[in-house]
C-alpha positions in Angstrom: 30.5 32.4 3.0 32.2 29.0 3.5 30.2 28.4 6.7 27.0 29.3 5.1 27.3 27.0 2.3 27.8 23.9 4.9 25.2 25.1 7.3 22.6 25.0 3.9 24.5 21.5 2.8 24.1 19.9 6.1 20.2 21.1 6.2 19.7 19.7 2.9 20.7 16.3 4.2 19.0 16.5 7.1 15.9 17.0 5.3 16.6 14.6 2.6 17.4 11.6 5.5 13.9 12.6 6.4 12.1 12.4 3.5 13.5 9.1 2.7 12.8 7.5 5.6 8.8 8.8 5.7 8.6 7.0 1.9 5.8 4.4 1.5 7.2 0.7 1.0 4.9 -2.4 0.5 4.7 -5.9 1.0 2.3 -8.6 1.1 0.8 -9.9 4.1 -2.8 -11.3 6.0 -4.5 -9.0 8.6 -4.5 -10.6 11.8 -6.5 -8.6 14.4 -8.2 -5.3 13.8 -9.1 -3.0 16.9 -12.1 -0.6 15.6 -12.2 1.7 18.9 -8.0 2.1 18.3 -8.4 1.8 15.0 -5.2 -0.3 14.9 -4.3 -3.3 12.5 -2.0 -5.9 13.3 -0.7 -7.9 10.1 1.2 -10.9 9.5 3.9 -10.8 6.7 4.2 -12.9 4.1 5.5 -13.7 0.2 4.0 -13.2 -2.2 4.6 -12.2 -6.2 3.7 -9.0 -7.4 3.5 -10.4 -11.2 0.5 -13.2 -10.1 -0.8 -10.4 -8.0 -0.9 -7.6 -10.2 -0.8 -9.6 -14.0 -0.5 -6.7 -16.7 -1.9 -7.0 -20.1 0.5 -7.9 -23.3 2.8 -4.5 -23.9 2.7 -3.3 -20.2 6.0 -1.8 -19.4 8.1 -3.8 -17.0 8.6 -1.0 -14.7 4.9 -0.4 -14.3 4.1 -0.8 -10.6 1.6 0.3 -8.4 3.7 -0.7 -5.3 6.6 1.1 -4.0 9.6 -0.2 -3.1 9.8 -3.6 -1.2 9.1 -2.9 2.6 12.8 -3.7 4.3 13.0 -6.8 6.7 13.7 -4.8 9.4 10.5 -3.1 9.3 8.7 -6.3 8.6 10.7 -7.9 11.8 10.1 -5.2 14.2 6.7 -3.9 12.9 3.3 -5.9 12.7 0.5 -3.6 14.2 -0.5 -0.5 11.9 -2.5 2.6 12.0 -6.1 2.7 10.0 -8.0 5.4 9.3 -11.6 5.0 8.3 -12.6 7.9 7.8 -11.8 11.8 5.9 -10.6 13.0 3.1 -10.1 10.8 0.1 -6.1 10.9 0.7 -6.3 10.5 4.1 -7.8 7.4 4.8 -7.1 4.3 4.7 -7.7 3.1 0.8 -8.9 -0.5 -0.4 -8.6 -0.2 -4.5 -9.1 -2.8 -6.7 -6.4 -4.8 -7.9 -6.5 -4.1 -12.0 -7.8 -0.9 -12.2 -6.7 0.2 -9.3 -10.2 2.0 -8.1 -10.6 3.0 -4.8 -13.4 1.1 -3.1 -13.7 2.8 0.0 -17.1 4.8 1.5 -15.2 7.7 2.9 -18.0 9.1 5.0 -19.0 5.8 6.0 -17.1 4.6 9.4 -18.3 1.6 9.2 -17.3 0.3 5.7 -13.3 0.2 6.7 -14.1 -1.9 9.4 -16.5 -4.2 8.3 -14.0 -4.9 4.9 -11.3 -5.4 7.2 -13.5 -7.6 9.2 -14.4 -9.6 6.5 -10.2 -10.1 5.3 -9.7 -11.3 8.5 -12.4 -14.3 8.4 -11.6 -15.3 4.8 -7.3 -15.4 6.2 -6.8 -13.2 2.5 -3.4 -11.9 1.7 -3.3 -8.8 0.3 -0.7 -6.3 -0.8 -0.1 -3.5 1.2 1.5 0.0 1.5 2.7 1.1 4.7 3.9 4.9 5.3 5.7 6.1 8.8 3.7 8.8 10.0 5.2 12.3 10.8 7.4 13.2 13.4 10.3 11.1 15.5 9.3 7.7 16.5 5.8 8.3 15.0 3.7 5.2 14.2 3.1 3.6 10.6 0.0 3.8 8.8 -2.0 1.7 6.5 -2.5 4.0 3.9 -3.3 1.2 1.2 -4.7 -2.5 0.8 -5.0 -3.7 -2.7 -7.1 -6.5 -3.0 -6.6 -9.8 -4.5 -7.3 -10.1 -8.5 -10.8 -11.4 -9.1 -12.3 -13.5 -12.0 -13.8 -10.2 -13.9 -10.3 -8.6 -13.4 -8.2 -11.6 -14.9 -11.2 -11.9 -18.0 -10.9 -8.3 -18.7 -7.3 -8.5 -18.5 -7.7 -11.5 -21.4 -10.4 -9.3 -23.3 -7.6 -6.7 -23.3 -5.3 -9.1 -24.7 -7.4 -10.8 -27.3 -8.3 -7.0 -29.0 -4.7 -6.1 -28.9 -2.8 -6.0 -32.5 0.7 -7.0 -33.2 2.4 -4.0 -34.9 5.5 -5.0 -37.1 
């Protein structure tokens, strides 16, 4: 019984370990080169604050992200070129989303739309966040699953529209 009870602990952990390390992380950085026919990215890391990137409207818990955990340096270090996928199912590919609302922008059945947005981050240099996931399987590549784009103008004025309409209650 004894022996049973560590072979089912020591499968738990092994499974746990594994889980953790597939979990997304995130970080901000500036897509450098894009390779459509691979349908590789490869990304420079940088800073950047998630509270000018994402600004939340008065009364927005603290704890309300929409990235996950900060991407650890020795991911960011060893790791710079990423899987894309521009095309399939809505949770499978590669998402752009807005950066208020979060919307996904993407033309799933379109493979050209992934590319040519990409295309067009690389020209303008713009640093975006993004959320990396390690793909399945031992020594399996990371994927871009998500680029969030910068805030826009309409964003930051709905965000003060928001703002303006809300009431103080005492």
């Amino acid at each position: 019984m004894r022996h049973c009870i560590l072979a089912l602990v020591v499968v738990g952990l092994f499974l746990g370990g594994s889980q953790a390390e597939a979990a997304s992380c995130a970080g901000f950085a500036t897509i450098k080169k894009f390779d459509p026919d691979a349908n590789f990215v490869k990304i420079k890391w940088g800073k950047g604050s998630e509270s000018r990137f994402f600004p939340k409207t008065e009364g927005t818990p603290a704890n309300n992200s929409k990235l996950p955990a900060k991407c650890k340096t020795r991911l960011t270090k060893k790791r710079t070129e990423f899987i894309v996928k521009p095309v399939g199912g809505r949770m499978s590919v590669t998402q752009v989303r807005m950066n208020f609302s979060g919307k996904m922008l993407n033309d799933v059945e379109d493979a050209a739309w992934l590319p040519a947005r990409i295309e067009k981050l690389m020209a303008d240099e713009t640093k975006v966040a993004v959320v990396v996931r390690e793909g399945v399987g031992k020594d399996s590549p990371y994927n871009l699953t998500t680029i969030y784009m910068p805030i826009t103008d309409e964003e930051r004025a709905e965000i003060a529209r928001l703002d303006a309409q809300s009431v103080d209650v005492e």
